[in-house]
Each structure stands twice: as structure tokens, then as C-alpha cells.
C-alpha positions as CSV (number, residue, x, y, z in Angstrom):
1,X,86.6,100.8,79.4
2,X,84.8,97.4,79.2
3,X,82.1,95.4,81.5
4,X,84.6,94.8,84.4
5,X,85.3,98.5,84.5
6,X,81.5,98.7,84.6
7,X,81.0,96.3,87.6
8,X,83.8,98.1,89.3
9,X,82.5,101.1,89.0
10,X,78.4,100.6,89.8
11,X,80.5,98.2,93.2
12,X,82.6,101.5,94.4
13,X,79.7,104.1,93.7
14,X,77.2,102.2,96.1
15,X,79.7,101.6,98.8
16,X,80.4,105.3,98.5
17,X,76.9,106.4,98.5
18,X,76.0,103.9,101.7
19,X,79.2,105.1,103.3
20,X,78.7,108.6,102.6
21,X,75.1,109.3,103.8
22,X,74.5,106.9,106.8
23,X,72.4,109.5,108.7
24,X,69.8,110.1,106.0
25,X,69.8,106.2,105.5
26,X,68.9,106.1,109.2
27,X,66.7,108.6,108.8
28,X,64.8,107.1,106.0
29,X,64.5,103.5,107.6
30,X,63.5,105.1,110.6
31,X,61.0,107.3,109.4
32,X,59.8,104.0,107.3
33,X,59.5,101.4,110.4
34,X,58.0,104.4,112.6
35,X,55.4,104.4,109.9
36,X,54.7,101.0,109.9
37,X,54.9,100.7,113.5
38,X,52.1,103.1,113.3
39,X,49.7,101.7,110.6
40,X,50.6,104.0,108.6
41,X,51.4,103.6,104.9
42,X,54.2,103.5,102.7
43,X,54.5,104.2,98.9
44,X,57.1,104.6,96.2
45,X,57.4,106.1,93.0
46,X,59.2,106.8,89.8
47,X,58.4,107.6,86.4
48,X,59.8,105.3,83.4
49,X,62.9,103.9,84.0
50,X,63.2,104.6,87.2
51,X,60.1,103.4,88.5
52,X,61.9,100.1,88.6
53,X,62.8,100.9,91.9
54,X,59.0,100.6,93.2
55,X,59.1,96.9,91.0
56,X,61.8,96.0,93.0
57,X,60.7,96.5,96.6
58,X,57.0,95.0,95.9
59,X,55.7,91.8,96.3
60,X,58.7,89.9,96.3
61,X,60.6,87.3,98.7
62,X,62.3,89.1,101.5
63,X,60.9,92.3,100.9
64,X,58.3,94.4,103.3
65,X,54.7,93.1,102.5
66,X,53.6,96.8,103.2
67,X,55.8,98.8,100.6
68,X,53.0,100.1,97.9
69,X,53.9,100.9,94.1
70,X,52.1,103.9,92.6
71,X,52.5,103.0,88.9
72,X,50.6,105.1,86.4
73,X,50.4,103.4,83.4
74,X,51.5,106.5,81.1
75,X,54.8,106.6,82.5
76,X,55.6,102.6,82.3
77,X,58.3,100.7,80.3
78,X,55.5,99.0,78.6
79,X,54.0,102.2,76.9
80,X,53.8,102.1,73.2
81,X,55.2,104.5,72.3
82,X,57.9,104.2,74.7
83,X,58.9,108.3,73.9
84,X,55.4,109.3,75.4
85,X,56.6,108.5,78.7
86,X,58.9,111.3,78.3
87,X,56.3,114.0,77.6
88,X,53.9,112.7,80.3
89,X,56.5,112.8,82.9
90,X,56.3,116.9,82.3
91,X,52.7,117.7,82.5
92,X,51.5,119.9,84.8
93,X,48.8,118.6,87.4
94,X,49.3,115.3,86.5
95,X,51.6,114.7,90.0
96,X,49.0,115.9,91.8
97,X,46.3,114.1,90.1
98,X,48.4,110.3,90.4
99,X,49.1,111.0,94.4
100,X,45.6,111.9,95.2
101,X,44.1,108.8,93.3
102,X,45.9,106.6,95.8
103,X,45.1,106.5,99.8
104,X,48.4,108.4,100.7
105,X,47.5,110.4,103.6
106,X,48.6,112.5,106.4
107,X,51.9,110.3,108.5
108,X,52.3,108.3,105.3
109,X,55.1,108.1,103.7
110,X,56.3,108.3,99.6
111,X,59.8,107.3,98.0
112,X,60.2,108.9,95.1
113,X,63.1,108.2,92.7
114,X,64.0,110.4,90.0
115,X,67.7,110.8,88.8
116,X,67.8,114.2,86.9
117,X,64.8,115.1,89.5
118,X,64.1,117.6,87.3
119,X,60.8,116.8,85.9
120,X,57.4,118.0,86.9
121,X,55.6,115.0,87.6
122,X,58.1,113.7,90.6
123,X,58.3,117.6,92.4
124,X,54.7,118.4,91.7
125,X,54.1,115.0,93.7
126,X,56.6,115.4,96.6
127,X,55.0,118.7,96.7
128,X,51.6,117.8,97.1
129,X,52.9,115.1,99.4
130,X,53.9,117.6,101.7
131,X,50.9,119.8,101.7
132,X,48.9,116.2,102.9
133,X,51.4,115.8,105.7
134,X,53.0,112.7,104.0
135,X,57.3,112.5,104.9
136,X,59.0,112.2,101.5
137,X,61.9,110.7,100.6
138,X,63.7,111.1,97.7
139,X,66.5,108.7,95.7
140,X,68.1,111.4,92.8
141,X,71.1,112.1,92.1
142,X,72.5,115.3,93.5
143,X,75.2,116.0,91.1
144,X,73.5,115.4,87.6
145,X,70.3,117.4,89.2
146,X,72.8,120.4,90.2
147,X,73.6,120.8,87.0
148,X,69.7,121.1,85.5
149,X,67.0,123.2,85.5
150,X,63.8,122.3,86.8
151,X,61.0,121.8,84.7
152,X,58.6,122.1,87.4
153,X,56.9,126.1,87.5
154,X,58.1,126.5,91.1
155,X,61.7,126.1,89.3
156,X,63.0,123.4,92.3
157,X,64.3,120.3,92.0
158,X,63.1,117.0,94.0
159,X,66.2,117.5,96.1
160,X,64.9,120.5,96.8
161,X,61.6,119.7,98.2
162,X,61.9,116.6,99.9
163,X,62.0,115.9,103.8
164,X,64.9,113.1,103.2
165,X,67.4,113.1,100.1
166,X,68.7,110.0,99.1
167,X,72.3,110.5,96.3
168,X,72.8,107.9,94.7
169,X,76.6,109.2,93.9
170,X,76.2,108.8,90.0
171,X,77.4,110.9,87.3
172,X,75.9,113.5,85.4
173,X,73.6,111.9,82.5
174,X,73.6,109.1,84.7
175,X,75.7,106.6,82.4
176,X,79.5,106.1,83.6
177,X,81.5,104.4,80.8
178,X,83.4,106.1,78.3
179,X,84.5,103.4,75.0
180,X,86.8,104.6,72.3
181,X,85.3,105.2,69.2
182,X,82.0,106.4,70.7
183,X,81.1,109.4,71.7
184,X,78.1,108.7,74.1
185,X,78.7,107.2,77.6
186,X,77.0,103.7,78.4
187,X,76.4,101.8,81.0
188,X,73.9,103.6,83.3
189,X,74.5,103.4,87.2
190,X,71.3,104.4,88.1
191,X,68.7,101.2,88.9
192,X,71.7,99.1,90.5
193,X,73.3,101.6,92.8
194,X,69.2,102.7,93.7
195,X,68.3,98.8,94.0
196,X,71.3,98.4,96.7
197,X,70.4,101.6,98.7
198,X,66.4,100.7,98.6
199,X,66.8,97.4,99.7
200,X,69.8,98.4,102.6
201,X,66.9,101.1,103.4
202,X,64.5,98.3,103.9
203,X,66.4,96.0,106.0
204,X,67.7,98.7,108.3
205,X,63.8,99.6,108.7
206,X,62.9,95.8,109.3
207,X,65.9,95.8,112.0
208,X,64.4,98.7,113.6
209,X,61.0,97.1,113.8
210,X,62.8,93.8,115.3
211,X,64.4,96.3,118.0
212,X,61.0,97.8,118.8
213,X,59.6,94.4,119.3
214,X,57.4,93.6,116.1
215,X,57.8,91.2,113.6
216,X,58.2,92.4,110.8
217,X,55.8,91.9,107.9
218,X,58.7,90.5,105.7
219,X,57.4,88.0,102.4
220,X,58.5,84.6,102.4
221,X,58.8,83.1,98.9
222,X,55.9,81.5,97.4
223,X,57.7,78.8,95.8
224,X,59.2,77.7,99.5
225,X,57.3,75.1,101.4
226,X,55.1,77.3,103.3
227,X,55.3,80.3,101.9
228,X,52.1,80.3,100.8
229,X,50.6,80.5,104.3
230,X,53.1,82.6,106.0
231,X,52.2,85.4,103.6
232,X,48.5,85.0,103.8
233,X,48.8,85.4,107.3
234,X,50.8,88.8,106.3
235,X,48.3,89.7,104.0
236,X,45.3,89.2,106.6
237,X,46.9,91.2,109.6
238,X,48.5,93.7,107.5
239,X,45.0,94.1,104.6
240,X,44.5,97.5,105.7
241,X,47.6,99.1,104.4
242,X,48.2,96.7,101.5
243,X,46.5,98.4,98.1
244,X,47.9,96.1,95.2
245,X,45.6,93.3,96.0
């Protein structure tokens, strides 16, 4: 198998994984534009790898001006050494301790994505989530975290204690492409197939917000004539449920 087998591949698993789940997709854009709709707020997480995923729908042209990151630094790409990001994301308490330094509150709402969702970190958050009356949503991947334990002491999975569950249709250990005269798979489906669903997610919420009657606090790009003032005007109506400023 080569690149093009690759590209095939990461094309037929997200049409799969949109096709395949359209009423938790509605369900999660739903539950995001009701929450905007409201005031409420929206956050999304991931530890390592794939907190790339709250990267990609923050700050950025197109994308809703009210989608928050919760980025702890121990658990970013850019921790030296890159391997403590694997023992962070299993300490105990720490979940708990990340979600309640942020203003997530009850009707809020959290993304979490975690592939193995195995970890403690991700299910000690969604838990705690729940217990503040947040709605969680989560973007794993249901046949790699079938086949794990949980690392967490209640011994579930995120799948397992989320409100909405997102697969994203990969395979187990997450990388899809076998090459002969290697023994390990490569090519990891993970980020693009989550990237696609996140960003359908959003739209679909944004259309629901259109059909409701709002306009939607969508960013234009900064480097657009007038983009600079469309989005301070977002960032003035929309101040109190912005928190990376």
C-alpha cells in the first residue's frame, strides 16, 4: 500500500462515518446551535495528538467565533519531553482539575476527542462534565476503544460516558496502512477523518442557527478586506462567551 491507498482510504472512512451516524451528527450540531442560541458555551478538548481537533475549530476563517479550546499545556505537542504527555494524560484528578479551571458550566457544552478513549484524563473530564450539567460529546473511535481497557478507576471508556458519541470509523491502533517489509501500520486516520466530521458538525449547527433566525457568529478572514471589523463586531456581541482573548 502506498499514499494513494492512504488518501483512498482516510476519503471512504469519513464518508462512511458521516453516512453512518447522521442522527448523532444532528444531534451534536443541534445540541451545539441550541447552546449558542442560548448564551451558553461551547468547549472542546483532547489530550496530545488529538487535541488538534480543538486547534482546528478555533479562531480560524469560517469557523464559529464561540467554539473554546481547553488546552492544558502538559498534554500539548509542544511538551519537551514529548513522552510526558503520555503519562499526564493518566493521572487521576487531573480531568477534574483542567474542566473546573475553565467557566464550563451547567447547559454548556464540551467535545471531547480521544481515539483509544481509554485514558483517564478524557473520562474523568466527561464525567465531571456531567455531574455540572454540561452535554458532552465525544469524537473516539468505537472499534479500537472496544477492544481496550479503561484506564480510568470507574473502568469505562469515553464512549461510555458521554451524552453524544461521535465514531470516527478508524481502525484499531488508529493507523490504516500496511507496507511490505514493515511490520507496523502507518498512516494514521485519526485528525483527518475527526477534522471532516468537526467541521460538518459545525456547519450543520451554523445552518441550524440560520433556520432559527440568527446569524451566526461565523469568522471572516483577517487577511480579507474587512475582516478585521466584521470580527470585532463578533467579538463585541459575542465577549461573554469568548475565553481565549
Amino acid at each position: 500500500m502506498n499514499g494513494t491507498d492512504y488518501i483512498k482510504i482516510v476519503t471512504e472512512t469519513t464518508e462512511k462515518a458521516w453516512q453512518g451516524q447522521k442522527k448523532a451528527l444532528a444531534e451534536a450540531s443541534r445540541t451545539i446551535s441550541d447552546a449558542i442560541l442560548a448564551k451558553r458555551n461551547v468547549f472542546v478538548f483532547g489530550c496530545s495528538h488529538a487535541g488538534i481537533l480543538a486547534e482546528e475549530v478555533f479562531y480560524r476563517t469560517g469557523g464559529l467565533a464561540v467554539i473554546n479550546p481547553v488546552f492544558y499545556p502538559g498534554m500539548m505537542l509542544n511538551r519537551r519531553p514529548i513522552t510526558d504527555t503520555s503519562r499526564t494524560e493518566r493521572i487521576p484528578g487531573l480531568g477534574t482539575e483542567i474542566l473546573d479551571g475553565t467557566p464550563a458550566d451547567k447547559g454548556d457544552v464540551l467535545i471531547i476527542h480521544s481515539v483509544s478513549g481509554r485514558n483517564t484524563v478524557p473520562v474523568e473530564m466527561a464525567l465531571r462534565a456531567r455531574e455540572k450539567g454540561l452535554t458532552v460529546i465525544c469524537i473516539t473511535n468505537l472499534k479500537y476503544s472496544s477492544s481496550v481497557t479503561s484506564r480510568h478507576s470507574s473502568g469505562k471508556r469515553l464512549f461510555e460516558v458521554s451524552d453524544i458519541v461521535i465514531d470516527n470509523m478508524g481502525d484499531v491502533g488508529d493507523a490504516a496502512v500496511t507496507v511490505e517489509g514493515l511490520p507496523e501500520r502507518i498512516g494514521p486516520t485519526s485528525t483527518a477523518v475527526g477534522a471532516a466530521l468537526i467541521n460538518g458538525i459545525v456547519i450543520d449547527a451554523v445552518n441550524d442557527m440560520i433556520a432559527a433566525g440568527i446569524v451566526p457568529p461565523v469568522f471572516m478572514s483577517a487577511n480579507l478586506d474587512g475582516g478585521d471589523e466584521h470580527n470585532a463586531r463578533i467579538f463585541e456581541e459575542y465577549g461573554s462567551n469568548i475565553f481565549y482573548m
